[in-house]
C-alpha positions as CSV (number, residue, x, y, z in Angstrom):
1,X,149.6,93.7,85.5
2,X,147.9,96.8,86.4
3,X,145.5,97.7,89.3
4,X,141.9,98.7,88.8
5,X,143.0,102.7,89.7
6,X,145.6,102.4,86.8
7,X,143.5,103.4,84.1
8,X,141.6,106.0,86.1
9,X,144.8,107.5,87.4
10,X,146.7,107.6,83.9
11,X,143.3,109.1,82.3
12,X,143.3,111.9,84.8
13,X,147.1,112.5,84.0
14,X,146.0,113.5,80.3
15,X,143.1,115.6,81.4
16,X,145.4,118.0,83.1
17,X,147.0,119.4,79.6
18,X,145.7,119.4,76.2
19,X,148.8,119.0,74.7
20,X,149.7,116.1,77.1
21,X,149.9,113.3,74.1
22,X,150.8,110.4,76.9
23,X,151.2,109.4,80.2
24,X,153.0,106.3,82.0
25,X,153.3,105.0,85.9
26,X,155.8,103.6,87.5
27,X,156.5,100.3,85.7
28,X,157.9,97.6,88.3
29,X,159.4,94.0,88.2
30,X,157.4,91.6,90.4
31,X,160.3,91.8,92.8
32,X,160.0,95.7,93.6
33,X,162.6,96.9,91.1
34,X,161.9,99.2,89.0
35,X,161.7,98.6,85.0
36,X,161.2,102.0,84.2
37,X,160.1,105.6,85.3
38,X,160.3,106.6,81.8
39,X,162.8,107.4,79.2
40,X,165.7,110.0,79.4
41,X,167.5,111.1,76.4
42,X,171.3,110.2,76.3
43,X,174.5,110.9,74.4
44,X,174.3,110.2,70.6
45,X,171.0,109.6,70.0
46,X,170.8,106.7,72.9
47,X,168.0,106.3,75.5
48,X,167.6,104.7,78.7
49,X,165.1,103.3,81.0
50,X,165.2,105.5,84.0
51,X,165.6,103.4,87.2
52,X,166.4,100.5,85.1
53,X,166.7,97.3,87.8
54,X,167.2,100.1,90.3
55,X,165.6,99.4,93.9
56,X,162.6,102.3,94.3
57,X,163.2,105.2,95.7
58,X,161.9,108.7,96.3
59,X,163.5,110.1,93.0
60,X,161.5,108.1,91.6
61,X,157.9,109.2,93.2
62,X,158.5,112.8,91.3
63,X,156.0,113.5,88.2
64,X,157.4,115.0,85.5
65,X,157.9,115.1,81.5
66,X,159.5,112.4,80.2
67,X,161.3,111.8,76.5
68,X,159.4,109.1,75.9
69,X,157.2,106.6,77.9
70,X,158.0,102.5,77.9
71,X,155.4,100.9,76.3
72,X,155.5,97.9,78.5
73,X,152.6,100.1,80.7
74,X,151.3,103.5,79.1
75,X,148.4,105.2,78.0
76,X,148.5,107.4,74.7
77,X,145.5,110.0,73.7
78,X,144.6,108.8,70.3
79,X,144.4,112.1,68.5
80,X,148.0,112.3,69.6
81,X,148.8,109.3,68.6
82,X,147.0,109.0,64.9
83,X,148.8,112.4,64.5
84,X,152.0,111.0,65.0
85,X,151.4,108.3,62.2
86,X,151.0,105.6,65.1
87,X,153.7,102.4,65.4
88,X,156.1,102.2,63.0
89,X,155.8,98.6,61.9
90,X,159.2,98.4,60.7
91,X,160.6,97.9,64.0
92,X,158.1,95.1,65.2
93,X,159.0,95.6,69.1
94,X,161.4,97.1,70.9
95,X,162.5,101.0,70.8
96,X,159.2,101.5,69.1
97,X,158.3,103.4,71.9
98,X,161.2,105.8,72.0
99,X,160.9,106.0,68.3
100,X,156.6,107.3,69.3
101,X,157.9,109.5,71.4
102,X,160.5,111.3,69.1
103,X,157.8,111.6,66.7
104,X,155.2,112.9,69.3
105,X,158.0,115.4,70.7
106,X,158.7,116.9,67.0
107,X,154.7,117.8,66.7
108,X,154.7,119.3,70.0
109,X,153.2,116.7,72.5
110,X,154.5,116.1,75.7
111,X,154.8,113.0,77.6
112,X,154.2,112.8,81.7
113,X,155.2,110.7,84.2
114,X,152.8,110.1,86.9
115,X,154.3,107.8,89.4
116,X,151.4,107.5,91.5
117,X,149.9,104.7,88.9
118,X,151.9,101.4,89.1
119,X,151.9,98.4,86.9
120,X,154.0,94.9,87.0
121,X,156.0,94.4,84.7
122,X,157.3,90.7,83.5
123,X,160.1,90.7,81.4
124,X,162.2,87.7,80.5
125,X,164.3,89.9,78.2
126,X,166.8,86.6,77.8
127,X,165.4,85.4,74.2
128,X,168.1,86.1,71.6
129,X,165.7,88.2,69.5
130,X,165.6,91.2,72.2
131,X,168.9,91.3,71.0
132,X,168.8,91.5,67.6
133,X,165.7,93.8,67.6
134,X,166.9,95.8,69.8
135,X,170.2,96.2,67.8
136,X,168.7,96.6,64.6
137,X,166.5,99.4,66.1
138,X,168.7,100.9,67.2
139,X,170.4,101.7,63.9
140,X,167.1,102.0,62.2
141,X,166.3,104.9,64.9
142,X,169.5,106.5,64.5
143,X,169.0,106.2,60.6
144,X,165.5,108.3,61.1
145,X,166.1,110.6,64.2
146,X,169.7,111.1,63.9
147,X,171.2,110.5,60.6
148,X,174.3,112.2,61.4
149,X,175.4,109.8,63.6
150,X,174.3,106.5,61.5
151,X,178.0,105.8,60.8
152,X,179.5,106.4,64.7
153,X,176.1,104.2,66.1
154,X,177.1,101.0,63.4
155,X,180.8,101.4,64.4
156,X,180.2,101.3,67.9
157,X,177.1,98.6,67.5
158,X,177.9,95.5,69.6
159,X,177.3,93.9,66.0
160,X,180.2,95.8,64.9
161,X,182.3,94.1,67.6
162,X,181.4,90.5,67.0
163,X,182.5,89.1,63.7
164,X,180.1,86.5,64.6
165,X,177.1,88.8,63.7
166,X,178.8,90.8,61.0
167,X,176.1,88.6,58.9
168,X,173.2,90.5,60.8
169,X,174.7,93.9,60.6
170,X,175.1,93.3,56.7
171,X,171.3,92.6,56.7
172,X,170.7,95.5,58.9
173,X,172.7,98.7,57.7
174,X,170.5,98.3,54.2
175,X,167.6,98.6,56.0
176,X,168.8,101.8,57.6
177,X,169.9,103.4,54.9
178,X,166.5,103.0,53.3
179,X,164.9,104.1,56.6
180,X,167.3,107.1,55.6
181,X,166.4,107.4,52.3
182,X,163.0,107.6,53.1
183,X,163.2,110.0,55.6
184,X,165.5,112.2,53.9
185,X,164.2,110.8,50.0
C-alpha cells in the first residue's frame, strides 16, 4: 500500500537526474520493519535486501544509489526500462528485479533511494514456490550476470544440499546453461 505523496515523491526522485533510470522508498512490513531500503551487492554474485526484517532506523533515512531497487514498491522511467529489454519472463517473479537492475547498471542508469516515500509491504513469503523461484533464479542470474561462478553458486545452492530436491536442481541447471548459452551463444 502506498500513500497518495508516493507517486509524487518517487516522480520528483527521477526528475533530479536524467540518467536516474529508477527510484524506490522505503518499503515496510505492516509492523514497522523494514522489507527493504534497496538492494546492496554481495559476495559472489549474491544480493540482499538492505534492512531486511531490521527495526527502522536513521541509517536507513539516508538517500542514496542503490544496486537495484525491490520491485515490491518502485517506480522505473520507461525509456530506461524499454532500453534495458524490460522483465525477463524467464524468471516469472522473484530476483527479477535484481536481474533489471544489473541490466540497467550495464547501460549506464542509476538507481536512487529516496527514503522519504514509504509504502507497506505484505509479504507471506511462506509458500513453497518462493523457494524454488527464488533458487532457480538464483542460478539462472548467476548463469547470465556471472557465469564464472555458475558452478561454485549450484554447489553451494541449498538444492545442492538436500538430496530431496536434487530432482529440481536437475530441472534447473539446464535452464541455466541455456540462459548461458544465450548470453554467451
Amino acid at each position: 500500500m502506498v500513500p497518495p505523496d508516493w507517486l509524487g515523491r518517487l516522480g520528483s526522485t527521477l526528475e533530479m537526474d536524467p540518467r536516474l533510470a529508477g527510484g524506490m522508498g522505503k518499503s515496510r512490513f505492516p509492523d514497522g520493519r523494514l522489507h527493504s531500503a534497496g538492494h546492496e551487492d554481495l559476495a559472489r554474485g549474491h544480493v540482499r535486501d538492505l534492512g531486511f526484517r531490521e527495526r527502522d532506523s536513521v541509517r536507513f533515512d539516508l538517500p542514496g544509489a542503490r544496486a537495484s531497487l525491490s520491485h515490491a514498491a518502485c517506480l522505473y522511467r520507461r525509456s530506461a526500462y524499454l532500453e534495458a529489454g524490460g522483465m525477463d519472463e524467464q524468471l516469472v517473479m522473484y530476483l527479477d528485479d535484481i536481474d533489471l537492475g544489473r541490466r540497467l547498471g550495464l547501460s549506464g542508469w542509476r538507481l536512487w533511494y529516496a527514503p522519504a516515500a514509504v509504502a507497506v509491504h505484505s509479504r507471506s513469503g511462506e509458500h513453497p514456490w518462493v523457494q524454488f523461484f527464488c533458487d532457480r533464479n538464483r542460478l539462472l542470474l548467476a548463469a547470465q550476470h556471472h557465469p564464472r561462478m555458475l558452478a561454485a553458486t549450484v554447489f553451494h545452492s541449498r538444492l545442492a544440499r538436500m538430496p530431496q530436491m536434487h530432482p529440481v536442481l536437475y530441472e534447473i541447471v539446464p535452464e541455466a546453461l541455456r540462459a548461458l548459452a544465450l548470453r554467451w551463444g
